[in-house]
N, CA, C and O of each residue as an XYZ file, in Angstrom:
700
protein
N     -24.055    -51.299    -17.145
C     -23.324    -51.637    -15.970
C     -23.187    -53.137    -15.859
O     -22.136    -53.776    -15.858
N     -24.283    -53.541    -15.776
C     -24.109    -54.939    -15.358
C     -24.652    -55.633    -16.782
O     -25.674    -55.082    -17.193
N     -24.214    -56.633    -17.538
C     -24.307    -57.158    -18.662
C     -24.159    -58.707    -18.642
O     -23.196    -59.173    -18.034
N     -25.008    -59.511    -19.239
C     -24.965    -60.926    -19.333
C     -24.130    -61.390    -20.282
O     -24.080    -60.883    -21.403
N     -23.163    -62.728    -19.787
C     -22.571    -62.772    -21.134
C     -23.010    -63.102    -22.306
O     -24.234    -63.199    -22.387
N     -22.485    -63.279    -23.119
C     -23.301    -64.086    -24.414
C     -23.335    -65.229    -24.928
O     -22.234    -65.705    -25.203
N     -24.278    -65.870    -25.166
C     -25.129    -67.032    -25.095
C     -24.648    -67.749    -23.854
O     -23.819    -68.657    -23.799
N     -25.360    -67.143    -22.809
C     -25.613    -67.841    -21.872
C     -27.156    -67.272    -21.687
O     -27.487    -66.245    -22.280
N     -27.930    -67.866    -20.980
C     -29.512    -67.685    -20.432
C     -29.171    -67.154    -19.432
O     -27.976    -67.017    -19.169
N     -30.366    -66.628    -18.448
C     -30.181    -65.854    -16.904
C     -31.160    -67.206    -16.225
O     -31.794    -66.801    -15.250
N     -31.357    -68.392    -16.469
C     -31.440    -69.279    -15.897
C     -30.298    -70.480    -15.476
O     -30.165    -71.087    -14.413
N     -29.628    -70.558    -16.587
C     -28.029    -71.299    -16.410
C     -27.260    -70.170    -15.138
O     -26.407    -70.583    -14.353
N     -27.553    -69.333    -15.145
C     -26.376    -68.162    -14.616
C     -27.551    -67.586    -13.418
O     -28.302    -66.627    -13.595
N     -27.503    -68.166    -12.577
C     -28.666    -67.524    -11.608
C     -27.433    -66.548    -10.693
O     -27.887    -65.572    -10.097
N     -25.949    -66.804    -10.591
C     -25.264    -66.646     -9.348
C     -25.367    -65.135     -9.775
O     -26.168    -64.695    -10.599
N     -24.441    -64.425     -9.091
C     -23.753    -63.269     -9.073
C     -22.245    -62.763    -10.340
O     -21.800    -61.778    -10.930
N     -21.991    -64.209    -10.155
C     -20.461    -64.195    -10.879
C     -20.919    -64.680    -12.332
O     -20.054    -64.850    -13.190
N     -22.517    -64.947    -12.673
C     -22.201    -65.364    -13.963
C     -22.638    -63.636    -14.873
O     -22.894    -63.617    -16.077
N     -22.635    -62.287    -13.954
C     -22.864    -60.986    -14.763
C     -21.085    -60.509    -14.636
O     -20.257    -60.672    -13.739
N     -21.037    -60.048    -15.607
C     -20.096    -59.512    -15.944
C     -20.022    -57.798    -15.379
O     -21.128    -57.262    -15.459
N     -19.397    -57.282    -15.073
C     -19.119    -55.968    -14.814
C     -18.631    -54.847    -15.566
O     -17.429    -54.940    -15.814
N     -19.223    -53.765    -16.027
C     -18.325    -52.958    -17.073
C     -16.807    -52.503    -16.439
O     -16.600    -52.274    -15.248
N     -15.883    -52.436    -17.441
C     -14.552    -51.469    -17.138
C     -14.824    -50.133    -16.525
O     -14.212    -49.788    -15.514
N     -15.871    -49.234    -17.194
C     -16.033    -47.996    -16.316
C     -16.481    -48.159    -14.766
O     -16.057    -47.410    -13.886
N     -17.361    -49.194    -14.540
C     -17.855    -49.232    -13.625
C     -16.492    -49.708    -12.350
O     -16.291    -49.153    -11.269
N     -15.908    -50.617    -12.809
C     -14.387    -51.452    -11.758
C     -13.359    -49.647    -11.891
O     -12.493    -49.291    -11.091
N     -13.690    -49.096    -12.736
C     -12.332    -48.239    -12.950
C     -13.091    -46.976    -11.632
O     -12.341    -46.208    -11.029
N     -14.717    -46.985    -11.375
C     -14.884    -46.582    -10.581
C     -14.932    -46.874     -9.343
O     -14.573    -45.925     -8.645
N     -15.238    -47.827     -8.748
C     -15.257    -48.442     -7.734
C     -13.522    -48.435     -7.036
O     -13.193    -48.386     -5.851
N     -12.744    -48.495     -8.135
C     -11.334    -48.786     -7.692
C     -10.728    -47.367     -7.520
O      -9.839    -47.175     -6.691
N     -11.253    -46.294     -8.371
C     -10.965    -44.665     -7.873
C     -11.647    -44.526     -6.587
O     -11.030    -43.859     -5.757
N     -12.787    -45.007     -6.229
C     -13.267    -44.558     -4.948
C     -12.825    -45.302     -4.058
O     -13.448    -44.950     -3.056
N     -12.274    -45.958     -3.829
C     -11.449    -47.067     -3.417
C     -10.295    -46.451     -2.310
O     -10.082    -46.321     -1.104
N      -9.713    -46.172     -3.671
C      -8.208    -45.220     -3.565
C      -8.092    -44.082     -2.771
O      -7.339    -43.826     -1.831
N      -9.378    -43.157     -3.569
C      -9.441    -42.166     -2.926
C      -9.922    -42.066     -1.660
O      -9.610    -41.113     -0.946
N     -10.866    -43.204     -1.183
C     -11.131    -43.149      0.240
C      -9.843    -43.581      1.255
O      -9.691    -43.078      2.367
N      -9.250    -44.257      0.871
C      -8.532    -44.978      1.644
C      -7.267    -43.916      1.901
O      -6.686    -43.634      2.949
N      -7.034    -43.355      0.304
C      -5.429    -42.169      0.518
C      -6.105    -41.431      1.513
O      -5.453    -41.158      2.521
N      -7.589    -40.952      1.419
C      -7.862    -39.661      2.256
C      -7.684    -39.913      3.855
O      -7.207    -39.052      4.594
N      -8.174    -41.346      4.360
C      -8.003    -41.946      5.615
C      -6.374    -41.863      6.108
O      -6.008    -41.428      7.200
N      -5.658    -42.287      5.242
C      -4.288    -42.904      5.892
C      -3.909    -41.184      5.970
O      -3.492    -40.828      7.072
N      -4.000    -40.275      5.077
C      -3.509    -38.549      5.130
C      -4.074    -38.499      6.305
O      -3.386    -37.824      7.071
N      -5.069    -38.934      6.814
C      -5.989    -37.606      7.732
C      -5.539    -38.503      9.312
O      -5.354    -37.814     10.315
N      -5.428    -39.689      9.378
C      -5.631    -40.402     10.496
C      -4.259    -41.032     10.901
O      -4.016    -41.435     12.039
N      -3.423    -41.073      9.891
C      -2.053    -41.328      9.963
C      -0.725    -40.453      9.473
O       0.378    -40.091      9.883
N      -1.167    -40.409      8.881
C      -0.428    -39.107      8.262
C       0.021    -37.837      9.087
O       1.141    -37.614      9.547
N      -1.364    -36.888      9.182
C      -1.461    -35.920      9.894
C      -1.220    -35.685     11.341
O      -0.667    -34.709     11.848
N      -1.776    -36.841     11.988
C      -1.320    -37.551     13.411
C      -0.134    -37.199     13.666
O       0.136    -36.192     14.320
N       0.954    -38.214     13.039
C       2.647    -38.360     13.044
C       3.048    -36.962     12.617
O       4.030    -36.516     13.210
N       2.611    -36.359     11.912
C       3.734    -35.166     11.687
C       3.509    -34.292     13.145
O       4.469    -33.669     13.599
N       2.286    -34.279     13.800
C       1.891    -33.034     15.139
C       2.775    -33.971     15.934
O       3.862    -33.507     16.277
N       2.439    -35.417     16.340
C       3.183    -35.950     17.676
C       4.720    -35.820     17.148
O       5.464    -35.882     18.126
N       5.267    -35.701     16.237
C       6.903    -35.928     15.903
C       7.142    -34.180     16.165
O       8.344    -33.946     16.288
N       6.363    -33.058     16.263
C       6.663    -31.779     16.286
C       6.983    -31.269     15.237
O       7.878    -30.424     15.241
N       6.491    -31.554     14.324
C       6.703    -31.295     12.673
C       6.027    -29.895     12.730
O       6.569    -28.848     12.374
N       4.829    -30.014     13.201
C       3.678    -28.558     12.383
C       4.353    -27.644     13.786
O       3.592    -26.685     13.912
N       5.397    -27.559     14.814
C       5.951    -26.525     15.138
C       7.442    -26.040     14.715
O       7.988    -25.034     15.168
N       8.035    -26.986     13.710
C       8.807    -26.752     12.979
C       8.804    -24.966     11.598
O       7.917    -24.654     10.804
N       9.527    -24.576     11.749
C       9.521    -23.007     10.914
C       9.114    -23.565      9.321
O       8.433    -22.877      8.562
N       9.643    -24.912      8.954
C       9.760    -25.360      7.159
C       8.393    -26.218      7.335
O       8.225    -27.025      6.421
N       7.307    -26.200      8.410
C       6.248    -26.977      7.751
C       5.216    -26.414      7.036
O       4.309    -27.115      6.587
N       5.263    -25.126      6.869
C       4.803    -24.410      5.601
C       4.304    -24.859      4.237
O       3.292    -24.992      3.549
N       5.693    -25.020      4.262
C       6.250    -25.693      2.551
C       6.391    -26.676      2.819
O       6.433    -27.070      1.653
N       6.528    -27.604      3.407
C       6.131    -29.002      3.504
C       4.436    -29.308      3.175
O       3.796    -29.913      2.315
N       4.114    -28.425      4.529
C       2.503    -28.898      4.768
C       2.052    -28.724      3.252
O       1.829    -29.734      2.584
N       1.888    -27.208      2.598
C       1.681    -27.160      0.969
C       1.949    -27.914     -0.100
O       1.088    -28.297     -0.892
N       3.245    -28.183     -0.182
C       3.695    -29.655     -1.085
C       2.916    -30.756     -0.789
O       2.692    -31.401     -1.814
N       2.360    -31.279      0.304
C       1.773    -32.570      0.955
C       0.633    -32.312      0.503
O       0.383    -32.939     -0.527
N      -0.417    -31.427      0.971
C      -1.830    -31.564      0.411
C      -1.649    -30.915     -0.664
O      -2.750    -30.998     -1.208
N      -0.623    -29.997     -1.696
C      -0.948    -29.527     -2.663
C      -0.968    -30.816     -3.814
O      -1.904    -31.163     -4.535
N       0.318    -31.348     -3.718
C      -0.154    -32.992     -4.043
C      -1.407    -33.642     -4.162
O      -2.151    -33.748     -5.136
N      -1.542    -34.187     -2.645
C      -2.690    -34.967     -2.536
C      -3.715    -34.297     -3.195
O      -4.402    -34.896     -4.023
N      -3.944    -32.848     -2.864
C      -4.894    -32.404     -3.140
C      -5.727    -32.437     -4.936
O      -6.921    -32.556     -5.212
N      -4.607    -32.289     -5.799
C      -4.632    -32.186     -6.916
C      -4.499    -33.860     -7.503
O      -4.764    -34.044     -8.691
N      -4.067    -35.102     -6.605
C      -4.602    -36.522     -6.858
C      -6.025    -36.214     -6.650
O      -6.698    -36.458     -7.652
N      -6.638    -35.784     -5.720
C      -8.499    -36.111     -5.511
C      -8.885    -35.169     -6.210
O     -10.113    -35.116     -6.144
N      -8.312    -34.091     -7.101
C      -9.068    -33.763     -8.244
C      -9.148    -34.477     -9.450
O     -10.136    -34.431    -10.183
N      -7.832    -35.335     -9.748
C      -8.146    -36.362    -10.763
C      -9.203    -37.046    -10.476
O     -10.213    -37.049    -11.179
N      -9.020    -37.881     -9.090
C      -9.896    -39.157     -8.209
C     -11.381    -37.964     -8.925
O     -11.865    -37.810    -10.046
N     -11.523    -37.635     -8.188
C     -12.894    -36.666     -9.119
C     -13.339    -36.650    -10.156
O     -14.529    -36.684    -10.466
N     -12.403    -36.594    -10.833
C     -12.768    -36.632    -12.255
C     -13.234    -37.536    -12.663
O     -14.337    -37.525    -13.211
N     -12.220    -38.990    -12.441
C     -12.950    -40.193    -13.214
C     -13.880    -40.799    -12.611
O     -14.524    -41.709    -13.132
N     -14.091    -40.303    -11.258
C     -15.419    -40.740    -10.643
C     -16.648    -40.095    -11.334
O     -17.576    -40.798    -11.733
N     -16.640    -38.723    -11.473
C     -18.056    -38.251    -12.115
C     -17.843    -38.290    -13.538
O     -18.726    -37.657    -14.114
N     -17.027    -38.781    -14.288
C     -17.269    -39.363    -15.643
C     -17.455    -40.300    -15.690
O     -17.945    -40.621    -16.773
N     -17.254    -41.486    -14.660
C     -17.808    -42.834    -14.878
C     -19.241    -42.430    -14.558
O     -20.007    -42.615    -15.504
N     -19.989    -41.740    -13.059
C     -20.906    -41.699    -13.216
C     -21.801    -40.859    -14.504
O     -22.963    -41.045    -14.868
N     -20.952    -40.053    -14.927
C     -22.116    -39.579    -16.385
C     -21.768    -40.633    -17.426
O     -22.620    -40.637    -18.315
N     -21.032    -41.314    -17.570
C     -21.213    -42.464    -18.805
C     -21.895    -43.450    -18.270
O     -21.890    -44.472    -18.955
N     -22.496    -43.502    -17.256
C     -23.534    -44.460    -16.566
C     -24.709    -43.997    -17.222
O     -25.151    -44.938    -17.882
N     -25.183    -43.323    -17.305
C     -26.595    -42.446    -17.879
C     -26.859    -43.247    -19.387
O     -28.021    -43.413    -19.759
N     -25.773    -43.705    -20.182
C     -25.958    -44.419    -21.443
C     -26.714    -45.993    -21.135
O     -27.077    -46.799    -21.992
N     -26.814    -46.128    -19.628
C     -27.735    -47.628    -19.192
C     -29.328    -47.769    -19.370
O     -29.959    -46.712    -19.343
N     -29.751    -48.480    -19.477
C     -30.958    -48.903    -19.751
C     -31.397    -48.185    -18.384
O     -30.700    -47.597    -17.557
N     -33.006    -48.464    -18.419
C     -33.877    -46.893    -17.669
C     -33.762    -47.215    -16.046
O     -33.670    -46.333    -15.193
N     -33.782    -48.629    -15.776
C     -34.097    -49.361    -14.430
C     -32.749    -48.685    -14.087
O     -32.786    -47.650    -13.421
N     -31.426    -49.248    -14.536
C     -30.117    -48.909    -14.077
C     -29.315    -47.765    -13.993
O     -28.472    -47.637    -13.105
N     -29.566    -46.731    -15.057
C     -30.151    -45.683    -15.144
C     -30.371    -44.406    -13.711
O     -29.839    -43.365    -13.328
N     -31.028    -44.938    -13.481
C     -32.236    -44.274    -12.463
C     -31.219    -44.067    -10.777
O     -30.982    -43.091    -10.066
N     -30.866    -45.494    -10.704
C     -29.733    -45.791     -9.521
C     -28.643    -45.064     -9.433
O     -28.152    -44.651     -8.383
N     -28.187    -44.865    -10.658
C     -26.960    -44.436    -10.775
C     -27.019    -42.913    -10.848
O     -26.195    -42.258    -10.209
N     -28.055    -42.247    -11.677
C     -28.428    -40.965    -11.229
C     -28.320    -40.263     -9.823
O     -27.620    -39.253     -9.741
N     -28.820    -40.631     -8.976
C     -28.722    -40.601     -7.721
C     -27.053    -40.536     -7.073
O     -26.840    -40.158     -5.922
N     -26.361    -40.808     -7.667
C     -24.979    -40.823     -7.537
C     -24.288    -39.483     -8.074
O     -23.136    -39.117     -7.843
N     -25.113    -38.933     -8.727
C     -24.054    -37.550     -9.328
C     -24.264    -36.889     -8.485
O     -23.078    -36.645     -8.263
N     -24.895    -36.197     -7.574
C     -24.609    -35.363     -6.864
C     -23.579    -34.967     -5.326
O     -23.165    -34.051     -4.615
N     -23.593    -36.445     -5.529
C     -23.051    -36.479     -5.080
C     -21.073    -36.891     -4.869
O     -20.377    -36.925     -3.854
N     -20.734    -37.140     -6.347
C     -19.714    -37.333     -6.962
C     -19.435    -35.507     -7.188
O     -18.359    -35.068     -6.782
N     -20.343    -34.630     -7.773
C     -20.567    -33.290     -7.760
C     -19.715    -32.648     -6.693
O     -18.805    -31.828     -6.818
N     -20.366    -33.373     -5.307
C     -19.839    -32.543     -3.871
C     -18.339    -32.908     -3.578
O     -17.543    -32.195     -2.968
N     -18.135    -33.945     -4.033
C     -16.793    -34.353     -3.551
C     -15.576    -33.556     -4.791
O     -14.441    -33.260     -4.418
N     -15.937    -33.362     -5.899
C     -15.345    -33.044     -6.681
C     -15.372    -31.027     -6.145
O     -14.299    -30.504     -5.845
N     -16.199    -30.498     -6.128
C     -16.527    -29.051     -5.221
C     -15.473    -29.527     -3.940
O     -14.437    -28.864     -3.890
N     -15.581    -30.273     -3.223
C     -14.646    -30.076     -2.193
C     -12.738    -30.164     -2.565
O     -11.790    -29.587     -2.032
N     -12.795    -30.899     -3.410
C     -11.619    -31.020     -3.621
C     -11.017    -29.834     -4.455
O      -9.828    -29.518     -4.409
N     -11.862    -29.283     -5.138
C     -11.816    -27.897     -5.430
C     -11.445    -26.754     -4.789
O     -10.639    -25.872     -5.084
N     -12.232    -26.937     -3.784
C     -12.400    -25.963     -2.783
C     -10.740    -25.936     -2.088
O     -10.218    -24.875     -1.745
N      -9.940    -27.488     -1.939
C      -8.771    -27.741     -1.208
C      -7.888    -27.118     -1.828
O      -6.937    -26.476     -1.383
N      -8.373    -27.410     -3.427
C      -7.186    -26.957     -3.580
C      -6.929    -25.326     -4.154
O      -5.962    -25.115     -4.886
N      -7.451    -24.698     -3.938
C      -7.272    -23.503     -4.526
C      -8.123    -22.608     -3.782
O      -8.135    -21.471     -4.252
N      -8.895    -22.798     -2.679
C      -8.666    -21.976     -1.649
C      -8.204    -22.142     -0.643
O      -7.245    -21.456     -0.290
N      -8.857    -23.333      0.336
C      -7.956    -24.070      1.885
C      -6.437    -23.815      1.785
O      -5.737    -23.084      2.487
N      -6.025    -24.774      0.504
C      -4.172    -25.107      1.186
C      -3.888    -23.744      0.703
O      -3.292    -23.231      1.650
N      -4.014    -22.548     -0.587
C      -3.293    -21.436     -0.548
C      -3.206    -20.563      1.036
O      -2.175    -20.127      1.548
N      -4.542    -20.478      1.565
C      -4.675    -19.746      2.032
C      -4.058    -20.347      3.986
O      -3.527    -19.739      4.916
N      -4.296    -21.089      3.882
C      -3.311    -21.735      4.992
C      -1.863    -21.606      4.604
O      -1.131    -21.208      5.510
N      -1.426    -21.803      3.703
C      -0.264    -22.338      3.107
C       0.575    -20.163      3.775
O       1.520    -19.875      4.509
N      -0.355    -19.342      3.062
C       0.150    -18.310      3.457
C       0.213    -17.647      4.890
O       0.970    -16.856      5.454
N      -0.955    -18.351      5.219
C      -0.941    -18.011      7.055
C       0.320    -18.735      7.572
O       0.989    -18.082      8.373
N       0.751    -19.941      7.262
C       1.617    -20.562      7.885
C       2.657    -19.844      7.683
O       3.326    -19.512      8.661
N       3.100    -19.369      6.163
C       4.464    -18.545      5.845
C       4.372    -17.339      6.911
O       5.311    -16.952      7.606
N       3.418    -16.961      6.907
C       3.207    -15.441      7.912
C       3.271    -15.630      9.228
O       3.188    -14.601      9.900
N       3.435    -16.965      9.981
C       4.059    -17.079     11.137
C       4.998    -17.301     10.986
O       5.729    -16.457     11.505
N       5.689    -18.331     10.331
C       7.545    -18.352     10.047
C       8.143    -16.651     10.794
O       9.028    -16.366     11.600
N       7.134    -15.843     10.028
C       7.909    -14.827     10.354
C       7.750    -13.862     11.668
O       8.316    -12.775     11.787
N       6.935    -14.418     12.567
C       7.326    -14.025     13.677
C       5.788    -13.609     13.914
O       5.467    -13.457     15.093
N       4.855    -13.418     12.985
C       3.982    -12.062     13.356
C       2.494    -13.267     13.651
O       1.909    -13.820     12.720
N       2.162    -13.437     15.003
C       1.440    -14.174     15.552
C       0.378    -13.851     16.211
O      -0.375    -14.535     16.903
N       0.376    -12.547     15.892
C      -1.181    -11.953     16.627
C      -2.156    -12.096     16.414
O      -2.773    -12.144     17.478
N      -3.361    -12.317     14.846
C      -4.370    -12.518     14.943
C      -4.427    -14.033     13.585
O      -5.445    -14.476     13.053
N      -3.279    -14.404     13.409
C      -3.530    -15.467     12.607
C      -3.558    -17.306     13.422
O      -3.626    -18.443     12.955
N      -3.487    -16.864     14.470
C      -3.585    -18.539     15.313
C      -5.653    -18.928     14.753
O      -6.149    -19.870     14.136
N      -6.319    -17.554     15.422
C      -7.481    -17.738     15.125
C      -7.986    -17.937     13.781
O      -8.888    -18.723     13.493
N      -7.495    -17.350     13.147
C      -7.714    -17.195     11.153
C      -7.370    -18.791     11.092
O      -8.291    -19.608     11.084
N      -6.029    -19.190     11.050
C      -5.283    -20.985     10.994
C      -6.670    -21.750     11.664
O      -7.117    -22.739     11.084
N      -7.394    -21.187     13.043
C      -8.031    -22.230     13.404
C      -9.174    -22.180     12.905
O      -9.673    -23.171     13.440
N     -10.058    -21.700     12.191
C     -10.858    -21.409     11.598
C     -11.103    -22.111     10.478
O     -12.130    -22.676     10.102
N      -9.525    -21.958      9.755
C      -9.506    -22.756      8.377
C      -9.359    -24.237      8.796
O      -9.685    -25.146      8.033
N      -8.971    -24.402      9.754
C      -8.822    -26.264     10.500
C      -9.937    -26.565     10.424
O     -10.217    -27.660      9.936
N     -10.834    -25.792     10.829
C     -12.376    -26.680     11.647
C     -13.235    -26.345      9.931
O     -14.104    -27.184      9.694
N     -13.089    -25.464      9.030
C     -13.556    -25.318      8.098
C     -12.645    -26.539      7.263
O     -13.218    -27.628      7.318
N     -11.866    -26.552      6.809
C     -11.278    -27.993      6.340
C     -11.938    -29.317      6.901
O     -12.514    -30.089      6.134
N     -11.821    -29.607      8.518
C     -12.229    -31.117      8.925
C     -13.554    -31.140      8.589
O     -14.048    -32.216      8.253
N     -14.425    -29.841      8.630
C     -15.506    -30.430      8.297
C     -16.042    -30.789      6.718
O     -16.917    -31.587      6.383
N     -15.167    -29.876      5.851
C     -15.621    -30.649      4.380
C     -15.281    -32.155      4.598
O     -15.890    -33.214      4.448
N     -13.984    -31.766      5.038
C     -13.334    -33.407      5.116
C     -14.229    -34.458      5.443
O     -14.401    -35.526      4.855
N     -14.873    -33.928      6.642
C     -16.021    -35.314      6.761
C     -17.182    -35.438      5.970
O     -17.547    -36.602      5.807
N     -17.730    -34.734      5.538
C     -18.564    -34.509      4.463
C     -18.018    -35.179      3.160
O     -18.820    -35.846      2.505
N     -16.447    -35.038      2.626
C     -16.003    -35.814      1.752
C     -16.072    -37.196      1.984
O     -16.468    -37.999      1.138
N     -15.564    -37.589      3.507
C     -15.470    -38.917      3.519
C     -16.858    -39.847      3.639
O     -16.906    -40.975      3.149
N     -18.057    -39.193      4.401
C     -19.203    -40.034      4.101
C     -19.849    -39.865      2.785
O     -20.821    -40.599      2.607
N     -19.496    -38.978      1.715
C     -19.544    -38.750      0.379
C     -19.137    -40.184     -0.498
O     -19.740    -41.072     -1.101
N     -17.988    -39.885     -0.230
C     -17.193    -41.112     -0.862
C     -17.710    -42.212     -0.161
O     -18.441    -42.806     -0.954
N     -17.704    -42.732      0.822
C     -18.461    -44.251      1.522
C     -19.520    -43.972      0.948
O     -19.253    -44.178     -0.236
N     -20.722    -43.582      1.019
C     -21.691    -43.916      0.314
C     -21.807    -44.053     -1.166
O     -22.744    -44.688     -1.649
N     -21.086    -43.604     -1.753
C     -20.677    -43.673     -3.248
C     -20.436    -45.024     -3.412
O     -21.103    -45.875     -4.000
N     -19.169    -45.122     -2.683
C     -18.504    -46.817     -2.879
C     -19.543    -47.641     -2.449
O     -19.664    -48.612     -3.196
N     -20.530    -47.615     -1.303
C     -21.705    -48.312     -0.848
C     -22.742    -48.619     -2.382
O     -23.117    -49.653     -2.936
N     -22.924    -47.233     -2.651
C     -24.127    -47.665     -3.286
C     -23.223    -48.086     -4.802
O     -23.913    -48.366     -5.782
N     -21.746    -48.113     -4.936
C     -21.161    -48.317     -6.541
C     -21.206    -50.316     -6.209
O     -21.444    -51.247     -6.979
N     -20.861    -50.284     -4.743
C     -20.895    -52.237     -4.595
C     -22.613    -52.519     -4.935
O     -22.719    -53.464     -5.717
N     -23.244    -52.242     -4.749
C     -24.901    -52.661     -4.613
C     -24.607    -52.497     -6.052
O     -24.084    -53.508     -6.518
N     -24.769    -51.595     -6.851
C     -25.149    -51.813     -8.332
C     -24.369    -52.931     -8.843
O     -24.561    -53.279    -10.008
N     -23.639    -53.449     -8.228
C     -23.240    -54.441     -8.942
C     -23.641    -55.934     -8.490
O     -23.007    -56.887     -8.942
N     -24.706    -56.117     -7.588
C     -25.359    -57.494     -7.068
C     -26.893    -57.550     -7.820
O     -27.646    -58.502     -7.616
């Protein structure tokens, strides 16, 4: 992770800026980055504007809503990916550094399970409740829809202090 350059001493180089940073490590920090930030602006801006504009009582937000997180959804399975492969090519570090970074897979694990979870059970299965009101028949799926809401926001938050602490503890390994 963190590497001295060469021929320099760790007495010439006491600062911060004289260690160098690996590529896996910036390529992670900058996926968790991304992915925290896309997930914020979807959930807090995004999602917001389409209810106050009257979008999600619109008949076509179905297939909208599905296209939107089926998308996103399948970006934070990439974002997943190269997050818990940077953290398993971390494991090739010496034992001290090592050890820190361990502590990080499981939690790269959960976020990658959640995004899983979005995409191939949450948005199908919303995606079809929503088609099944288009068509008129509104009797016991408001409760089913709300169910899957409060079961969604809460991975969701679970993803997002997932990811902040990730990015927390991916800045510390690098001081």
């Amino acid at each position: 992770m963190l590497s001295q350059p060469r021929g320099t001493s760790t007495a010439s180089h006491s600062s911060a800026l004289a260690w160098s940073v690996s590529p896996w490590h910036l390529c992670v920090v900058g996926t968790l980055a991304l992915w925290l930030s896309g997930s914020l602006f979807l959930d807090f801006l995004v999602v917001p504007s389409l209810y106050w504009t009257g979008m999600m009582s619109q008949s076509e937000f179905a297939t909208v809503g599905y296209a939107l997180f089926g998308n996103f959804n399948r970006f934070e399975l990439l974002c997943g990916a190269i997050v818990l492969s940077g953290f398993l090519w971390k494991q090739q570090l010496p034992r001290v550094q090592r050890e820190a970074v361990l502590r990080n897979i499981p939690l790269a694990l959960t976020t990658v399970a959640i995004a899983l979870t979005f995409t191939y059970i949450l948005a199908p299965q919303m995606s079809a409740m929503g088609l099944n009101l288009q068509d008129g028949s509104e009797s016991l799926i408001p409760t089913a829809m709300n169910q899957f809401h409060l079961l969604y926001w809460g991975l969701e938050i679970v993803k997002l202090g997932c990811l902040g602490l990730l990015l927390q503890r991916s800045f510390r390994l690098t001081q």
